[in-house]
BASE-221198 format. One record per residue (C-alpha): chain; x, y, z. Coordinates in Angstrom, 1 decimal, padded with zeros to 4 digits, always signed. Layout:
{chain = A&c1 = X&c2 = Y&c3 = Z} .
...
REM end
This chain:
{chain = A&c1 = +017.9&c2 = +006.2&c3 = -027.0} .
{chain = A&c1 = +017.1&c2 = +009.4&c3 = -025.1} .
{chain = A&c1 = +018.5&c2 = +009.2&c3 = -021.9} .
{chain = A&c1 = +017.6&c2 = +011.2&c3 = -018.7} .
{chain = A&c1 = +018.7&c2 = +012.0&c3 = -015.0} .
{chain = A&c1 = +016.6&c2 = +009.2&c3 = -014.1} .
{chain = A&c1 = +018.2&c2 = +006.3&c3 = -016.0} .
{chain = A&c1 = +021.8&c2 = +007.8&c3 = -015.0} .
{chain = A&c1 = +020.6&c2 = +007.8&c3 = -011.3} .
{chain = A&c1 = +018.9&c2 = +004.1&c3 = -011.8} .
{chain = A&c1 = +022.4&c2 = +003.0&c3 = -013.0} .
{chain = A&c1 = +023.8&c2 = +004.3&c3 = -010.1} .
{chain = A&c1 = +021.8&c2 = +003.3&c3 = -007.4} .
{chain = A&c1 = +021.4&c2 = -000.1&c3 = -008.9} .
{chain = A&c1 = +025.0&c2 = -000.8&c3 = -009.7} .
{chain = A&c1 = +027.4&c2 = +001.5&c3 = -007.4} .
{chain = A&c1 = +024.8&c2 = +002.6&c3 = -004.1} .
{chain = A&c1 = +022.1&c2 = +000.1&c3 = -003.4} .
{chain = A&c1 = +025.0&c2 = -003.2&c3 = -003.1} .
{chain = A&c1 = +027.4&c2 = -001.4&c3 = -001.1} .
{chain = A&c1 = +026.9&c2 = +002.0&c3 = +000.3} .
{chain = A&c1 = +029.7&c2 = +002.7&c3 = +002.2} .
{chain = A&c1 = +032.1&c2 = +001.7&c3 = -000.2} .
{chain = A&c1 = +033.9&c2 = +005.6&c3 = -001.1} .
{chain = A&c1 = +034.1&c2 = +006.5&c3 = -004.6} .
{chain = A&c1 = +034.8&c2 = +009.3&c3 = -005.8} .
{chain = A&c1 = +033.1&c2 = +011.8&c3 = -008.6} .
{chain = A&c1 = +035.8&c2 = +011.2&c3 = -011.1} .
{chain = A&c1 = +035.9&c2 = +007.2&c3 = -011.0} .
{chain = A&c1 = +031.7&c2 = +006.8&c3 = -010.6} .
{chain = A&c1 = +031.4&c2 = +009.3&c3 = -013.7} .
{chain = A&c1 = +034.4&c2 = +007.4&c3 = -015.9} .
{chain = A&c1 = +032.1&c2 = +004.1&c3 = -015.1} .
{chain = A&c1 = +028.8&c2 = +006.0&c3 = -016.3} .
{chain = A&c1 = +030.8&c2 = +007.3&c3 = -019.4} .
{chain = A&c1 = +031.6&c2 = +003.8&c3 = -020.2} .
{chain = A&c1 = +028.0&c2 = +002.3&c3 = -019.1} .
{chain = A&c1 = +027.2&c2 = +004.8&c3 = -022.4} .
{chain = A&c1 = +026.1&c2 = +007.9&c3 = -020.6} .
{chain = A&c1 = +026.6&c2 = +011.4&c3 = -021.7} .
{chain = A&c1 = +028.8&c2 = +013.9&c3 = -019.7} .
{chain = A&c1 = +025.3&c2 = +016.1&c3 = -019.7} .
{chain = A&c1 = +023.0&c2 = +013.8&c3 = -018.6} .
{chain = A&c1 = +025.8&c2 = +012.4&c3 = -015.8} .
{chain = A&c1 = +026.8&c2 = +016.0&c3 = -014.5} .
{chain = A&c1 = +023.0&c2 = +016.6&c3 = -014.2} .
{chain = A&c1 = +022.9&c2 = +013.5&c3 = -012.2} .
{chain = A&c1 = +025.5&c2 = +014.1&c3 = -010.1} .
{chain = A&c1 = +023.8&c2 = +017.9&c3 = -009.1} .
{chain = A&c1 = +020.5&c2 = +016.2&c3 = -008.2} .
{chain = A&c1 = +022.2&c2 = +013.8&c3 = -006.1} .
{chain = A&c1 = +024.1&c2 = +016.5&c3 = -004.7} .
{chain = A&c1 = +021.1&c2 = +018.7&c3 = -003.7} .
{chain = A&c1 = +019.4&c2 = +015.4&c3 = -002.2} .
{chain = A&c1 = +022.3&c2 = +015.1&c3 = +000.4} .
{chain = A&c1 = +022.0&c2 = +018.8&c3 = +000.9} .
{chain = A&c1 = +018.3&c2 = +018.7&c3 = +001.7} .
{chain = A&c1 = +018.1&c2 = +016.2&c3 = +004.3} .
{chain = A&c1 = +015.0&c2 = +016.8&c3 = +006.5} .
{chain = A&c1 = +016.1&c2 = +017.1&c3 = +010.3} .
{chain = A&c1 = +015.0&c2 = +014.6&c3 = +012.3} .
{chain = A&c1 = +011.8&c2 = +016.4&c3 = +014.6} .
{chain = A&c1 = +008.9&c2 = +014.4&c3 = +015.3} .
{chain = A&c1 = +006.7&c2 = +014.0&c3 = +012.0} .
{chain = A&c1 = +003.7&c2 = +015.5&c3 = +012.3} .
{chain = A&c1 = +000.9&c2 = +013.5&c3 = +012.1} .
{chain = A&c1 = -002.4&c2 = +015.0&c3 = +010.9} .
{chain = A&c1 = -000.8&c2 = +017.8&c3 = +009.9} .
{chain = A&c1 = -002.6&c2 = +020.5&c3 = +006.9} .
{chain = A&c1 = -003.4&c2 = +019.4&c3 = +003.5} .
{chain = A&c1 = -000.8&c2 = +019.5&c3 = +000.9} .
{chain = A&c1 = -001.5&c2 = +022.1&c3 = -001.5} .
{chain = A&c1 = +000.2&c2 = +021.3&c3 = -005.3} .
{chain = A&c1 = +001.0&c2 = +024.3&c3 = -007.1} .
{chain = A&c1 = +000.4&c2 = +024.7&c3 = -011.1} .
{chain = A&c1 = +004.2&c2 = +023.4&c3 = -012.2} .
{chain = A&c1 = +004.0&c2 = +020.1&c3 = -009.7} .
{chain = A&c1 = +000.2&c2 = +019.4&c3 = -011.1} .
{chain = A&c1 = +001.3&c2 = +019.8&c3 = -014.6} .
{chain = A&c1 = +004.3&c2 = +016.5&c3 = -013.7} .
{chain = A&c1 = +002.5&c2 = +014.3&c3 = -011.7} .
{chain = A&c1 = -000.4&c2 = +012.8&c3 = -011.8} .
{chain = A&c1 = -003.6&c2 = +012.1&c3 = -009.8} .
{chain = A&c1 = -002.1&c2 = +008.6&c3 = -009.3} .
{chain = A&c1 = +000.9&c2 = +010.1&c3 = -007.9} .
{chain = A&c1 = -000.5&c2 = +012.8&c3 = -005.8} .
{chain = A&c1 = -002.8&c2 = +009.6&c3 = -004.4} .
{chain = A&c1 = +000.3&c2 = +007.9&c3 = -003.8} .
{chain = A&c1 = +002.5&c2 = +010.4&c3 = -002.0} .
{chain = A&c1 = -000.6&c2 = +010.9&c3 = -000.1} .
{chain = A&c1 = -001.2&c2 = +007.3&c3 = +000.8} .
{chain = A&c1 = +003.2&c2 = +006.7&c3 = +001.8} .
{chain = A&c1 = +002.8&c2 = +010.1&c3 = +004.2} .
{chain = A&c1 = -000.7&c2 = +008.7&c3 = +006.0} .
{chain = A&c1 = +000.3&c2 = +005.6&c3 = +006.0} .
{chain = A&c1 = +003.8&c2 = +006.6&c3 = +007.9} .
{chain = A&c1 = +006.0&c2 = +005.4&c3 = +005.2} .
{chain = A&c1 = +007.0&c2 = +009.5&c3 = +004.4} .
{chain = A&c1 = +007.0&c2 = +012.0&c3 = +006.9} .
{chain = A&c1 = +006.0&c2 = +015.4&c3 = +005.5} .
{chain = A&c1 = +009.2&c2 = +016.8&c3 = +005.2} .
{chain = A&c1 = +010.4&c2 = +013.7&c3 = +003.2} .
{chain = A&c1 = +007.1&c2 = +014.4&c3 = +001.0} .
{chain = A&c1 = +008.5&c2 = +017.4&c3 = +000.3} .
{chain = A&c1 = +011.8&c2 = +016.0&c3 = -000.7} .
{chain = A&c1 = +010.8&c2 = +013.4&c3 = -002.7} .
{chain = A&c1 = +008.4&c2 = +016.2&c3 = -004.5} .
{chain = A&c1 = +011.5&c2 = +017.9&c3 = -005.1} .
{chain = A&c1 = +013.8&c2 = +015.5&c3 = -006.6} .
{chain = A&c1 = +010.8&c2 = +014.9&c3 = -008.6} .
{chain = A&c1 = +010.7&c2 = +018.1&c3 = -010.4} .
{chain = A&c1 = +014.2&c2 = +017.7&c3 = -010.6} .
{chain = A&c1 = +014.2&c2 = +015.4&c3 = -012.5} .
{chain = A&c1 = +014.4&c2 = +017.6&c3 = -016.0} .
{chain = A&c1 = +011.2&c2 = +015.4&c3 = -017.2} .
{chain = A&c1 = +007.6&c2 = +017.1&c3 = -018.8} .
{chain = A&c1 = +006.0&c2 = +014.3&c3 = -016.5} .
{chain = A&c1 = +006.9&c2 = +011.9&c3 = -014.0} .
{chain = A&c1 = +005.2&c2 = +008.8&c3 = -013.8} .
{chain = A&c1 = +004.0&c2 = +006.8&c3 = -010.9} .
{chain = A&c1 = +007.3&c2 = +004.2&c3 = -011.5} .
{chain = A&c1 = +009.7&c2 = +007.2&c3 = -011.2} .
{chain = A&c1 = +007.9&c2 = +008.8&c3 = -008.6} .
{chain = A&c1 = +008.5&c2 = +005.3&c3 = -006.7} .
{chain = A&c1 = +012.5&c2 = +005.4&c3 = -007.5} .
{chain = A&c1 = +012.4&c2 = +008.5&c3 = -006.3} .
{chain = A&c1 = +010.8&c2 = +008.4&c3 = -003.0} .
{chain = A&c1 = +013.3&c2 = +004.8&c3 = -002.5} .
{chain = A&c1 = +016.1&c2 = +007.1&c3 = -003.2} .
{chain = A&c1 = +015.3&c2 = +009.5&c3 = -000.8} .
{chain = A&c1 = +014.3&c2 = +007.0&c3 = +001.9} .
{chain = A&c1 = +017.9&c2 = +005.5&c3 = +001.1} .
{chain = A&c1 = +019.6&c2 = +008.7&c3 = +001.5} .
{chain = A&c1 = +017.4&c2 = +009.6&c3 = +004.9} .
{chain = A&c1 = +019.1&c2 = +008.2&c3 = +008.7} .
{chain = A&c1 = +016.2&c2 = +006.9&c3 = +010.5} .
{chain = A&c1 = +014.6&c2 = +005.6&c3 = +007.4} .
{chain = A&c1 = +015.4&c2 = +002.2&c3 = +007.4} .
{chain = A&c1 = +012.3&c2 = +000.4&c3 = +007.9} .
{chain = A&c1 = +010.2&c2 = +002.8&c3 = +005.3} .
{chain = A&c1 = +013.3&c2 = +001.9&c3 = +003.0} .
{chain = A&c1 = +012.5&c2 = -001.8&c3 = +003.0} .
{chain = A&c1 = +008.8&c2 = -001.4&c3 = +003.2} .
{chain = A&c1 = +009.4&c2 = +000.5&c3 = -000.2} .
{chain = A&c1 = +012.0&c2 = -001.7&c3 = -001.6} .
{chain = A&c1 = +009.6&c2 = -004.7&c3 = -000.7} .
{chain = A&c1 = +006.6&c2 = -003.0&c3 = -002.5} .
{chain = A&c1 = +009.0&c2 = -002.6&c3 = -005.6} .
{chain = A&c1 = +010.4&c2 = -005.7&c3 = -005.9} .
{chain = A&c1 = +009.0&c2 = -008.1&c3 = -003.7} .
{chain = A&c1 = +006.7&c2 = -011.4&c3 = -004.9} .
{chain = A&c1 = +004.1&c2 = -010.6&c3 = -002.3} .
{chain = A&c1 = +004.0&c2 = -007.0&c3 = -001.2} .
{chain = A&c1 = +003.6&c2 = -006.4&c3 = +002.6} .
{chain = A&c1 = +000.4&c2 = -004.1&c3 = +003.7} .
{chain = A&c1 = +001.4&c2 = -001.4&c3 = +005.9} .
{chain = A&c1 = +000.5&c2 = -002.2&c3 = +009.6} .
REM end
C-alpha cells in the first residue's frame, strides 16, 4: 500500500487530535504510535513538518473581508485541484464557512500535501484540519464536520 502525508495525518487526527485535543503528547510518543500503526519514518516526519507549518501559519484574526477580489489560481494549484474543488473552496469562502486567509491556508496545506492531485475528499480533510487548528473557528469546524459525516447535512444559513 502506498501511503502518503494524508493517511498519516488522517490517522492522527482521527485517533490522537480530533477525541482529545488538549491531551499533550509529545513528537516522540505520537510517532512511536504511527510506527506501530504501520507508518514509515518518511511518510511520518513529512507529516509531522506539514502539521508544523499549519500551526505556524495561523491567519490573524482581522475582520474577513467580505466581497473581497477574485482568487486567481496559478499553473501548479490548477494542475492539483480540480474545477470541483476550486468550486468548492469558492462556495466554503462565500458562503462564510472560510475566510480568505483560511482559503489560503487550506490551499496551502493542500499543495503540501506531496500528491500529483488532490481530490475533492482530501481537499475536505484539509480545510477540517485547518478549521480545527484555527481559534474562532469553532462553528465553521462543526458545520464542516457535519457536512462530512453527518446523516442529514445542514445548509448554510
Amino acid at each position: 500500500m502506498k501511503e502518503t502525508i494524508l493517511d498519516v495525518l488522517l490517522y492522527l487526527f482521527e485517533n490522537y487530535f480530533y477525541d482529545d485535543p488538549d491531551a499533550v503528547r509529545d513528537r516522540d510518543s505520537l510517532q512511536h504510535g504511527l510506527i506501530q500503526a504501520g507508518f514509515s519514518p518518511t511518510e511520518i516526519s513529512k507529516a509531522f513538518d506539514w502539521l508544523e507549518e499549519l500551526a505556524n501559519q495561523r491567519p490573524t484574526l482581522a475582520n474577513p473581508r467580505a466581497n473581497g477580489p477574485v482568487r486567481v489560481y496559478v499553473e501548479a494549484e490548477l494542475d492539483r485541484l480540480d474545477r470541483e474543488c476550486l468550486g468548492f473552496l469558492m462556495f466554503l469562502e462565500q458562503n462564510g464557512v472560510l475566510d480568505a486567509d483560511q482559503r489560503e491556508l487550506a490551499l496551502d496545506r493542500a499543495m503540501a500535501l506531496d500528491q500529483e492531485e488532490v481530490d475533492l475528499d482530501d481537499l475536505k480533510w484539509v480545510v477540517l484540519m485547518v478549521l480545527f487548528n484555527q481559534p474562532g473557528a469553532e462553528a465553521a469546524f462543526a458545520w464542516m464536520e457535519n457536512q462530512m459525516f453527518g446523516d442529514d447535512p445542514e445548509p448554510i444559513n
